[in-house]
C-alpha positions as CSV (number, residue, x, y, z in Angstrom):
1,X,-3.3,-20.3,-23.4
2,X,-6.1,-21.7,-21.4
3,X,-9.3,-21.4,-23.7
4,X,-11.7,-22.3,-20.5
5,X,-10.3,-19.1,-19.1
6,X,-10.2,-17.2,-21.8
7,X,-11.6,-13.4,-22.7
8,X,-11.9,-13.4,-26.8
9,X,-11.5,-10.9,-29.3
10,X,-13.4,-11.6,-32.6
11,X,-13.1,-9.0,-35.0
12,X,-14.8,-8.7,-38.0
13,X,-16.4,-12.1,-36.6
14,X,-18.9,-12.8,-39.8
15,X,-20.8,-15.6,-39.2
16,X,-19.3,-15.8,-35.9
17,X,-17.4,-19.5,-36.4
18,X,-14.0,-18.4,-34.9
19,X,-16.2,-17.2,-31.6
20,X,-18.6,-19.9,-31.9
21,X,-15.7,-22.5,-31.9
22,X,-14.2,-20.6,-28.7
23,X,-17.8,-21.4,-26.5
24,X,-18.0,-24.6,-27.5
25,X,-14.4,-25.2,-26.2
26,X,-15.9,-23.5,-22.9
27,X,-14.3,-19.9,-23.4
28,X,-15.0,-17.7,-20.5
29,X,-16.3,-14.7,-23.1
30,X,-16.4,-14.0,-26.1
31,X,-16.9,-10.1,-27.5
32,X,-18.0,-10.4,-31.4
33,X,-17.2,-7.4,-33.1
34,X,-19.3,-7.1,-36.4
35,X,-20.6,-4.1,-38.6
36,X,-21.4,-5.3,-41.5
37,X,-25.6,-5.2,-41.6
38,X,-25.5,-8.1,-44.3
39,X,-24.2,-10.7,-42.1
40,X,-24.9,-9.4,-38.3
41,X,-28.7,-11.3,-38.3
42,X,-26.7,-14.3,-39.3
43,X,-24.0,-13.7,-36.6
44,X,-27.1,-12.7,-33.9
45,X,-28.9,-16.1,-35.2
46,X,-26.1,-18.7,-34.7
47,X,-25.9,-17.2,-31.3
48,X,-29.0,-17.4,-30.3
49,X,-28.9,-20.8,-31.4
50,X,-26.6,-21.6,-28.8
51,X,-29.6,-21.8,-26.3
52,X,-27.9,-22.1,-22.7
53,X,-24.6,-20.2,-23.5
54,X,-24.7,-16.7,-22.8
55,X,-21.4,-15.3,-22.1
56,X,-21.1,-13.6,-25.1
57,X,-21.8,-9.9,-26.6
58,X,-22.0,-8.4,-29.8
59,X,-20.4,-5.2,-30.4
60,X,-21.8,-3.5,-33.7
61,X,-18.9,-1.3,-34.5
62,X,-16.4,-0.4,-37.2
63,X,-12.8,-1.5,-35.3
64,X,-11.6,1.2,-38.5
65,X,-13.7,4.0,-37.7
66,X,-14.9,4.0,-34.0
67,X,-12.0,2.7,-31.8
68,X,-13.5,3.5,-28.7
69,X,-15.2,0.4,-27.2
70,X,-11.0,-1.3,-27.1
71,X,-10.6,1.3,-24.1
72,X,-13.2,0.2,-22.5
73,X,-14.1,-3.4,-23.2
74,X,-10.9,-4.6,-21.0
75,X,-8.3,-7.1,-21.9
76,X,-7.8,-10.6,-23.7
77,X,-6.2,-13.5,-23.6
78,X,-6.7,-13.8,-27.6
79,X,-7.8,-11.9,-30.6
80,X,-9.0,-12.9,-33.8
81,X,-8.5,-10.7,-36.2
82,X,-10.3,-11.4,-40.0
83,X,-11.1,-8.9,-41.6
84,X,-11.9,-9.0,-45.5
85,X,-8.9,-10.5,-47.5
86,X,-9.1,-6.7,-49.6
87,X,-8.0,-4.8,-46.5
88,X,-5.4,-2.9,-45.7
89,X,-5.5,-1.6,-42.8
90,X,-4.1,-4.1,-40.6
91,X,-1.3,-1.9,-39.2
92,X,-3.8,0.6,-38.0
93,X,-5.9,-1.8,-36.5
94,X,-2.9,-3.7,-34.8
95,X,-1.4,0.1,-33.7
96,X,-5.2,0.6,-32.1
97,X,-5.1,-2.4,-30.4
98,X,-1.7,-1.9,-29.3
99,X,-2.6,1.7,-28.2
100,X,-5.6,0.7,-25.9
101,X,-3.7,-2.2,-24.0
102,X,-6.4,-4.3,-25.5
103,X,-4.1,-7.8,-25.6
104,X,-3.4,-8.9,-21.9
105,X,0.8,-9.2,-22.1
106,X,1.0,-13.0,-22.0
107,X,-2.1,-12.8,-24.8
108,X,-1.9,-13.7,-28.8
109,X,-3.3,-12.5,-31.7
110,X,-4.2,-14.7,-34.5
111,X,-4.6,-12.7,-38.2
112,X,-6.6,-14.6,-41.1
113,X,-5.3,-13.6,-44.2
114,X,-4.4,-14.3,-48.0
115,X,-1.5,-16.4,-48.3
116,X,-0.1,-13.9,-50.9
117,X,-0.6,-10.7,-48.8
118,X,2.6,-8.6,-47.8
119,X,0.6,-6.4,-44.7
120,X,2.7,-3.5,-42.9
121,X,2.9,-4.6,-38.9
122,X,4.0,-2.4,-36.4
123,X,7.4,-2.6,-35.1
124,X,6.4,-3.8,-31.6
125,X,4.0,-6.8,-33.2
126,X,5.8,-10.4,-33.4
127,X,5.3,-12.8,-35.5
128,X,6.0,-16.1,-33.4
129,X,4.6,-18.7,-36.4
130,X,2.9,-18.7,-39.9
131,X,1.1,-21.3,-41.2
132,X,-0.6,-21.5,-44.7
133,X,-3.6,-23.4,-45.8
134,X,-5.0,-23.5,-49.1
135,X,-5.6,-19.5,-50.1
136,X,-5.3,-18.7,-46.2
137,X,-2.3,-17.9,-43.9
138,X,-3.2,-18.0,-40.0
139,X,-0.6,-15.5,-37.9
140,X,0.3,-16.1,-34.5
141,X,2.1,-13.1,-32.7
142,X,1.8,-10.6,-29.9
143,X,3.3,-7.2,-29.2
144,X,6.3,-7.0,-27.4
């Protein structure tokens, strides 16, 4: 994947380093997704740090709870997807994502998660490479 021309997915972005990390490599957008009112002034604050960079948005939504905006944000090359180590959900996410064409076909996702964690996927989500670090296991797949 071509970062430089890439749309990007952050969800449940935090602080916003995965998306951050994607403009400074010259990302054509990046869509934060963030609902947590704890740590969205800290997300909106080391964006507007970025001073000149601009091609970003911030989407205050639950990707649980109000699925909506996937229909009609459009597609991308590559989604983040780190959501708190305690949830569960990650099959209904990945089916909502899935649902709303949300990934453009050549696309990846990329999953953050405990390295002990046993999540559910859906049957049409591949796993093309795992790779642990410390605590953490990154996921690489896409739907097929």
């Amino acid at each position: 994947i071509d970062l430089e021309s890439s749309s990007v997915l952050d969800l449940f972005s935090g602080t916003g380093s995965f998306g951050l990390e994607c403009l400074s490599r010259k990302a054509k957008h990046v869509s934060f997704v963030e609902n947590y009112k704890g740590i969205l002034p800290i997300l909106k604050k080391n964006l507007s740090n970025l001073k000149t960079i601009n091609n970003y948005s911030i989407i205050e939504k639950n990707i649980l709870i109000d699925t909506g905006f996937l229909e009609k944000k459009g597609k991308f090359d590559i989604i983040y997807l780190d959501p708190p180590f305690k949830e569960k959900k990650i099959n209904t996410i990945l089916n909502n994502l899935s649902k709303f064409k949300t990934l453009k076909p050549d696309g990846i996702i990329i999953i953050h998660r405990h390295k002990k964690e046993r999540d559910k996927f859906p049957d049409n989500f591949k796993i093309i490479e795992e790779k642990k670090y410390g605590i953490s296991k990154i996921i690489f797949g896409k739907f097929i």
